[in-house]
C-alpha positions as CSV (number, residue, x, y, z in Angstrom):
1,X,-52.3,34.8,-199.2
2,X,-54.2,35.2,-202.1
3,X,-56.0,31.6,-200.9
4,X,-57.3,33.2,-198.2
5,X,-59.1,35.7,-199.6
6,X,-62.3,32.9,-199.7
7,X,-61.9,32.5,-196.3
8,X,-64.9,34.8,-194.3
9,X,-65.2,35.6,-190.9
10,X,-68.8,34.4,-190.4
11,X,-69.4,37.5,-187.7
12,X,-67.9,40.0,-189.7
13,X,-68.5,38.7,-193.7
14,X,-65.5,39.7,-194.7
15,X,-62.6,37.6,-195.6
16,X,-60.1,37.5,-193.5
17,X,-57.3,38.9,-195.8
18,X,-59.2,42.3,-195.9
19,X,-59.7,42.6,-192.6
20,X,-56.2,42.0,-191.6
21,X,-56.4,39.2,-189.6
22,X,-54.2,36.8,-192.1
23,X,-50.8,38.1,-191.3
24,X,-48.6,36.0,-192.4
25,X,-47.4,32.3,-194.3
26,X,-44.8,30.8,-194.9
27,X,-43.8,27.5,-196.8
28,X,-41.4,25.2,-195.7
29,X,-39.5,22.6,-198.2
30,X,-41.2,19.9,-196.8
31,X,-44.6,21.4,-197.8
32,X,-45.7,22.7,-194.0
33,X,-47.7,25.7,-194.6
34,X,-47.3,28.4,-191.3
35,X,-50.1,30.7,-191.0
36,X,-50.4,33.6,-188.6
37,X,-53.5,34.2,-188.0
38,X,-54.9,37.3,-185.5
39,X,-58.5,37.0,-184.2
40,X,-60.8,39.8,-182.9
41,X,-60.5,37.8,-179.8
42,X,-58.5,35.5,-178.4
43,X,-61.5,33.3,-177.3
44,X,-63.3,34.1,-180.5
45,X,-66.1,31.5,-180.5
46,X,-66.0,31.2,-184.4
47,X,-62.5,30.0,-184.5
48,X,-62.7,26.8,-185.1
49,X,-65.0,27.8,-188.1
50,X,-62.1,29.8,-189.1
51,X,-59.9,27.1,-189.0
52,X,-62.2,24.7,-190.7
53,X,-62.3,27.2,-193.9
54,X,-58.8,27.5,-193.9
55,X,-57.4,24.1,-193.6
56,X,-59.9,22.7,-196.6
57,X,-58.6,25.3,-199.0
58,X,-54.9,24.8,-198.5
59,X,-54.6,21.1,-197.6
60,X,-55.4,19.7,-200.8
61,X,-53.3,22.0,-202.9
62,X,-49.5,20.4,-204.6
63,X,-46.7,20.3,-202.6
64,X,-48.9,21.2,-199.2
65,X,-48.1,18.5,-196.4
66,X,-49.5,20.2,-193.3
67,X,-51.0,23.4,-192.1
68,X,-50.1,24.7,-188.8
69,X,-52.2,28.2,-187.7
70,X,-50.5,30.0,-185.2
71,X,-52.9,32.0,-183.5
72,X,-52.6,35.7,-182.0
73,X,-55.3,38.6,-181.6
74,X,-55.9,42.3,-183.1
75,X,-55.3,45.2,-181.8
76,X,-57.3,47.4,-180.7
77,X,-56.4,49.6,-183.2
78,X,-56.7,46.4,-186.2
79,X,-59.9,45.6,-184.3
80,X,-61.2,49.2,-184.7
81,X,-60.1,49.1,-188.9
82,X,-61.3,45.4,-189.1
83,X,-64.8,46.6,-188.0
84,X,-65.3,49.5,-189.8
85,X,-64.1,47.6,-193.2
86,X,-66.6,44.9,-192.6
87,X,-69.4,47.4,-191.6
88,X,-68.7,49.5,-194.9
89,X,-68.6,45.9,-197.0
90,X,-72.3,45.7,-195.1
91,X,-73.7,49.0,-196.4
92,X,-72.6,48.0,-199.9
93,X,-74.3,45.0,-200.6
94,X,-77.6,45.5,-199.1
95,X,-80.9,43.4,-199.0
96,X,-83.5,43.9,-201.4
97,X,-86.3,45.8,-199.9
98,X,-89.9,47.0,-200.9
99,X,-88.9,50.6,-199.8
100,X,-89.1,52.6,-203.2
101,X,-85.6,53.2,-204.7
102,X,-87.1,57.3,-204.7
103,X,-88.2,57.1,-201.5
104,X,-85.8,59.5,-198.5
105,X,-85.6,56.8,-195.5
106,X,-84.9,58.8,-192.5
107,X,-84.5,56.9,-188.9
108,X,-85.7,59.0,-185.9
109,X,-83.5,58.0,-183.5
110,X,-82.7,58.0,-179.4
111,X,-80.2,57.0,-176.8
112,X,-83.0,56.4,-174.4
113,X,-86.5,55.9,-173.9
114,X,-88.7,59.1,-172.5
115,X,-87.2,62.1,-174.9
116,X,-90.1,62.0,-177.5
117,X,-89.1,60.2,-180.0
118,X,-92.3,58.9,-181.2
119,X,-94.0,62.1,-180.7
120,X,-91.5,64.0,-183.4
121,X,-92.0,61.1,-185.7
122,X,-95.4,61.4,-186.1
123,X,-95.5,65.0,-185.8
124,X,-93.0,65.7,-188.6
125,X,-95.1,62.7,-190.4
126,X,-98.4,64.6,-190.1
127,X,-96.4,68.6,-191.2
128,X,-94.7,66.4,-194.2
129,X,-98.2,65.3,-194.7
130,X,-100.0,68.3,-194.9
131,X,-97.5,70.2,-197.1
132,X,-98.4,67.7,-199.4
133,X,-96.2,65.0,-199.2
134,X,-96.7,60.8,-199.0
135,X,-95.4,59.6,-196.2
136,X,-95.0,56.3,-194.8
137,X,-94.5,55.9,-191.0
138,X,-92.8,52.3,-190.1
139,X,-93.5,51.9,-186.1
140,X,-90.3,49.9,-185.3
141,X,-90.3,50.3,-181.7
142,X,-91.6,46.6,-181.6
143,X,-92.1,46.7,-177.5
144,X,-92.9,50.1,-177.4
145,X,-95.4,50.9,-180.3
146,X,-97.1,54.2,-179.9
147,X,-97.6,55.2,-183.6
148,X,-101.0,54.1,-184.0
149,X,-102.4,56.2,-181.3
150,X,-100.8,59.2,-181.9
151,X,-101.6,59.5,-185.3
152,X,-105.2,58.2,-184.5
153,X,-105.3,55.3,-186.9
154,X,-107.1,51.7,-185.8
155,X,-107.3,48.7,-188.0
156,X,-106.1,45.4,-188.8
157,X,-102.9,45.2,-191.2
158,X,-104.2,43.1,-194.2
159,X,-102.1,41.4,-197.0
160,X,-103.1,41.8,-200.9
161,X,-100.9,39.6,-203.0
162,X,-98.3,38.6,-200.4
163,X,-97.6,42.1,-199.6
164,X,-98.8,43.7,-196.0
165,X,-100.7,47.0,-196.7
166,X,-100.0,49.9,-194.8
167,X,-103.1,51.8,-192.9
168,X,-103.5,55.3,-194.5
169,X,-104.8,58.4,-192.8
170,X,-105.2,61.2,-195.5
171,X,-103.9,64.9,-194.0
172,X,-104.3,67.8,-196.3
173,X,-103.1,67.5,-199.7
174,X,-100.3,64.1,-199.0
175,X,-101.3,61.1,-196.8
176,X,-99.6,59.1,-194.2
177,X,-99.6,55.1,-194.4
178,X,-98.8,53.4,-191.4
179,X,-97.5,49.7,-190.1
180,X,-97.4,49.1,-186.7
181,X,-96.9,45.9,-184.1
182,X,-100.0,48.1,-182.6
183,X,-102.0,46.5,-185.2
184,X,-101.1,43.3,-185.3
185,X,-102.0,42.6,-181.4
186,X,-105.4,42.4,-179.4
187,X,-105.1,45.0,-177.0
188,X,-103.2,48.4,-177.2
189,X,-101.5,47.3,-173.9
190,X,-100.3,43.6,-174.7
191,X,-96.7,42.6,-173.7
192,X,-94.7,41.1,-176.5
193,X,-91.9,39.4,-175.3
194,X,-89.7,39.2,-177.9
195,X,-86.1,38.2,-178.1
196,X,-83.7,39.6,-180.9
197,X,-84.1,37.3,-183.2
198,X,-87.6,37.8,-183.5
199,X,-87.6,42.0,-183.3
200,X,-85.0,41.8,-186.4
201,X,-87.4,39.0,-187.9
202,X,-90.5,41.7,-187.3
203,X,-88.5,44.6,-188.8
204,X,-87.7,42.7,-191.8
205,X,-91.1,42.2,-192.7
206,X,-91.9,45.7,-192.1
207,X,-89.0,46.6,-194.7
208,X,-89.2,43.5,-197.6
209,X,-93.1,42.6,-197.2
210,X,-95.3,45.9,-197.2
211,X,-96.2,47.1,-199.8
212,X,-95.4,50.5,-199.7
213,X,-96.6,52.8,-202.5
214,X,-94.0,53.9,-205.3
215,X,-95.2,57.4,-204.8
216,X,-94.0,57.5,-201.1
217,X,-92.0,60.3,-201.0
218,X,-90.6,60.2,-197.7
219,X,-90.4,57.0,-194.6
220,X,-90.0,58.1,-191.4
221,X,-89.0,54.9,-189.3
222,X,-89.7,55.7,-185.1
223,X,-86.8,53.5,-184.0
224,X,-86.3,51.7,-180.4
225,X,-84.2,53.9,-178.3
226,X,-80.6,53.0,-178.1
227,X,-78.2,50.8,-179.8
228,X,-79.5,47.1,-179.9
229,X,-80.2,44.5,-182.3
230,X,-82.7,46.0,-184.1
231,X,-81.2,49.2,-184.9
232,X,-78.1,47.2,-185.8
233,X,-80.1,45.2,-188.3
234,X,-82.3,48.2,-190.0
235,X,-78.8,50.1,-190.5
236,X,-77.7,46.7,-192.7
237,X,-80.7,46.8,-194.1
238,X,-81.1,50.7,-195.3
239,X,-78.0,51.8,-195.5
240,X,-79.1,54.4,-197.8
241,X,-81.4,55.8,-194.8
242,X,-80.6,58.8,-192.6
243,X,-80.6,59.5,-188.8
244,X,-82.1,62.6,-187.0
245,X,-81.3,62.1,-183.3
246,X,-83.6,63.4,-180.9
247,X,-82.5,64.4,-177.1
248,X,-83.4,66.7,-174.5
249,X,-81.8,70.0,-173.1
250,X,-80.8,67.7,-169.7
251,X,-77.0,66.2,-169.9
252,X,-77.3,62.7,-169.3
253,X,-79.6,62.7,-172.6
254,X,-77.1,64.5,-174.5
255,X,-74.4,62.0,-173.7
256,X,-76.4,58.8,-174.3
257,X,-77.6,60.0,-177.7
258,X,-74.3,61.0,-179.1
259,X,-73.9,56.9,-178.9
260,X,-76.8,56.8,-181.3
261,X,-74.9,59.1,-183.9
262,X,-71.7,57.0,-183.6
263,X,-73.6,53.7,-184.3
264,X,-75.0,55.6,-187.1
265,X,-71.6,56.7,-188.8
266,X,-70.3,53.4,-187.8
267,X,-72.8,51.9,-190.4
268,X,-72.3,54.3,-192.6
269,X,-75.4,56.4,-192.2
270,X,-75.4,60.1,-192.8
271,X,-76.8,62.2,-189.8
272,X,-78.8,64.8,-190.7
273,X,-79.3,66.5,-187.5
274,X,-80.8,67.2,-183.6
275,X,-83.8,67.9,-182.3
276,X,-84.2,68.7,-178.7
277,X,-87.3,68.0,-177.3
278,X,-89.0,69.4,-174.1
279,X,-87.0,72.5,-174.7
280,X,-89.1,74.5,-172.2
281,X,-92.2,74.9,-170.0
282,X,-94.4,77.3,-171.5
283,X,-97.1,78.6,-169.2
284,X,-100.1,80.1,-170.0
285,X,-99.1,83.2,-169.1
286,X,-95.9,83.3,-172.0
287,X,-93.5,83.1,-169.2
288,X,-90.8,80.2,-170.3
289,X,-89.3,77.4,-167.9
290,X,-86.1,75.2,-168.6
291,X,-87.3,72.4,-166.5
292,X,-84.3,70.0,-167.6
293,X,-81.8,72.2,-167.9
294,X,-80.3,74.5,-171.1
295,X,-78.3,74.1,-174.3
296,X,-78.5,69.9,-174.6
297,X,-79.5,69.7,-178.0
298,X,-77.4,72.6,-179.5
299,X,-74.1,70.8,-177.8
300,X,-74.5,67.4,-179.2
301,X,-74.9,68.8,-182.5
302,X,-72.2,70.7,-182.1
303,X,-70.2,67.7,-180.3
304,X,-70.8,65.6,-183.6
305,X,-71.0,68.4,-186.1
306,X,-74.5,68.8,-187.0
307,X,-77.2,71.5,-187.0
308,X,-79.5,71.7,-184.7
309,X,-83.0,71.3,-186.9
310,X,-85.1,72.6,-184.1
311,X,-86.0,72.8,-180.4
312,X,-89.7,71.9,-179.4
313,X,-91.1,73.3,-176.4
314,X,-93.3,71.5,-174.3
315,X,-96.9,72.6,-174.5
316,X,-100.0,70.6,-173.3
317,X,-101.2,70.4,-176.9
318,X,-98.2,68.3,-177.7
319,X,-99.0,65.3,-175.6
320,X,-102.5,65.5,-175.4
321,X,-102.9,65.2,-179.6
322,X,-100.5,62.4,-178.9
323,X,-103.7,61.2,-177.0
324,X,-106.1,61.6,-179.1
325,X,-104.3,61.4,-182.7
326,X,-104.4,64.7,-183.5
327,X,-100.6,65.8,-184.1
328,X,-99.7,69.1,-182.8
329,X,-98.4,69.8,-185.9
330,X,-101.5,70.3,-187.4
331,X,-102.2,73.1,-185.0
332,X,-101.7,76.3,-183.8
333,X,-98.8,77.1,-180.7
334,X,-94.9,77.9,-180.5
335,X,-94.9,73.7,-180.2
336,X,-96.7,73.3,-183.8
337,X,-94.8,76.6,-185.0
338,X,-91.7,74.8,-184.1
339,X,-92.2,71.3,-185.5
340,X,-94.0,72.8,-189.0
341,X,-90.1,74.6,-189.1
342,X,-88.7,71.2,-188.6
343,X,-90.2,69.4,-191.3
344,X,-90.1,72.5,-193.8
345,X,-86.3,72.4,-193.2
346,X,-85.7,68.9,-194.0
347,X,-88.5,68.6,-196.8
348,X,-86.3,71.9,-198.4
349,X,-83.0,71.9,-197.2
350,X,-81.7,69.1,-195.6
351,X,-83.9,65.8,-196.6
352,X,-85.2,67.2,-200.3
353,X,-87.5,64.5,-201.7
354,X,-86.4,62.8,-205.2
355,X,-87.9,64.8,-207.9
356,X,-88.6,62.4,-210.3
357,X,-90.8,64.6,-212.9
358,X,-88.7,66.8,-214.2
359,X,-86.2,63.9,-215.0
360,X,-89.4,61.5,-216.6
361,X,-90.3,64.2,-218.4
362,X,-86.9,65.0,-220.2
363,X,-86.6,61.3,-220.8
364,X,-89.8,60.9,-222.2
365,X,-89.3,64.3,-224.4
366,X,-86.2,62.6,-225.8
367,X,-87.9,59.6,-226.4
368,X,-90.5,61.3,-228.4
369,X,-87.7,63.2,-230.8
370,X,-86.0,60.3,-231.2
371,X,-89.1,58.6,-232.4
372,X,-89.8,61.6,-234.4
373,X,-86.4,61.6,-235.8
374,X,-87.0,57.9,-236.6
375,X,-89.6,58.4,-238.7
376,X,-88.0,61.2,-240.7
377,X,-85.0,59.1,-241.5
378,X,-87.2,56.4,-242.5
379,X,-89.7,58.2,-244.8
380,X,-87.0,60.2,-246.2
């Protein structure tokens, strides 16, 4: 069986021996080799593949006359372990990347279009931004790119030494830097029809070909809404990253984005928590409106064992900065209240950045004694 260990499942990337699919051999006296071999599927497309692999590592070997596969199919169950072996294998041996080894990747994520995603991303981007923070902002919503807008940045994406560089809007004390599809295309409302293999292609730029600065504290990545290729392939790229999952109060929202958490876990992300969005209706008067319902947010993080980081109301000031690039968070309301909350709790509880100058400066101090010490020893 051993042999079989160099034989991968070309989906999966994982030999087959690992994954349980190689069941059994057996060798007769006449040198026939019987293998039992269960797919993922009976009419697993890559099978012949499979039997390709197998048949040139065994045929060749002493004593081996023939090789007969006899072919059966996982279990559920086997299917269910095969998967999450190969997905952990994944999140071990990641692509290289320009993203900062210090930098906190953290995917804002949705089970549908329509809850606000982008809105919180570039609200938490902005609050991050002002308490002093860098933060990059990576638009991967390739169809649906809203990023630029909100955050009221316009420009063309240039490249400096092969690397794409971000646009930078400077709030308070930190910055954000942006990439976007938004500024890659003519018009704001240009239809890019994309297939898969092109989104993936896009979002691989956007994570091995900008540079991003090595100061970047945190990236917040405003991801497509639901579970498709593109989230698929950013959670085999960053596997290091981590998912806040934003819904709304109404039940249907709640159900679809607990998908989202389970693709996350599946890949091996950590999820850090909910937000629910559109909470309430706040008039002008004060008086408060649960216009899609009650208590969404709080039971999906409760259904997948998270806190709940926050529930945003909806206020006018919310969509109209969305308008005209000035995050909410940057100004007064229960809305801006809220989301300032939001990023304070993730910036100091739940998302710390990576301090890296108390751990440079203890390295360099022991550098410099044992330089000092150096020199005494050698004078001495």
């Amino acid at each position: 069986m051993g042999l079989l260990r160099g034989v991968i499942d070309p989906e999966l990337g994982s030999d087959i021996v690992e994954l349980g699919m190689a069941k059994g051999a057996q060798v007769s006296e006449d040198g026939v080799v019987v293998l039992e071999i269960a797919l993922t599927t009976s009419g697993c497309p890559l099978r012949a593949q499979i039997q390709k692999d197998i048949r040139s590592r065994l045929t060749n070997l002493p004593g081996v006359t023939r090789v007969k596969i006899n072919w059966g199919e996982l279990t559920q169950d086997e299917r269910a372990e095969a998967m999450s072996k190969a997905r952990f294998n994944v999140s071990q041996d990641a692509p290289d990347t320009a993203i900062p080894p210090t930098t906190k990747v953290v995917m804002i994520a949705s089970g549908k279009g329509g809850v606000g995603k982008s809105s919180i991303t570039t609200n938490l981007a902005a609050a991050l931004a002002e308490k002093g923070y860098a933060v990059g902002v990576m638009d991967a919503d390739i169809w649906g790119f809203s990023v630029p807008r909100m955050l009221g940045v316009e420009g063309d994406l240039l490249s400096v030494e092969g690397k794409i560089q971000p646009l930078v809007r400077e709030i308070g004390e930190g910055r954000v830097e942006i990439v976007s599809m938004g500024f890659l295309v003519a018009k704001e409302d240009s239809a890019l029809m994309w297939r898969g293999l092109m989104l993936n292609r896009a979002v691989q730029h956007f994570c091995q070909d900008v540079g991003w600065p090595d100061d970047l504290d945190y990236l917040l990545i405003d991801m497509p809404p639901g579970t498709g290729d593109v989230q698929m392939g950013l959670a085999k790229m960053l596997p290091r990253a981590e998912m806040v999952i934003i819904t709304t109060p109404a039940l249907n929202a709640q159900k679809v984005a607990a998908r989202v958490a389970d693709m996350g876990r599946k890949n091996y992300l950590r999820i850090v928590g909910v937000i629910e969005n559109m909470t309430e209706f706040v008039a002008p008067d004060g008086s408060r409106h649960a216009l899609f319902g009650a208590g969404g947010g709080q039971q999906l993080a409760d259904d997948i064992g998270v806190p709940l980081l926050g529930s945003v109301p909806i206020e006018p000031i919310v969509s109209a900065g969305g308008d005209t690039g000035e995050p909410a968070s940057l100004g007064e309301g229960d809305a801006a209240d809220v989301l300032r909350g939001i990023a304070t709790a993730i910036a100091e509880e739940y998302v710390p950045p990576i301090e890296m100058a108390g751990c440079s400066a203890r390295m360099l101090d022991a550098a410099v004694a044992a330089l000092d010490q150096l020199d005494l020893d050698e004078s001495a």
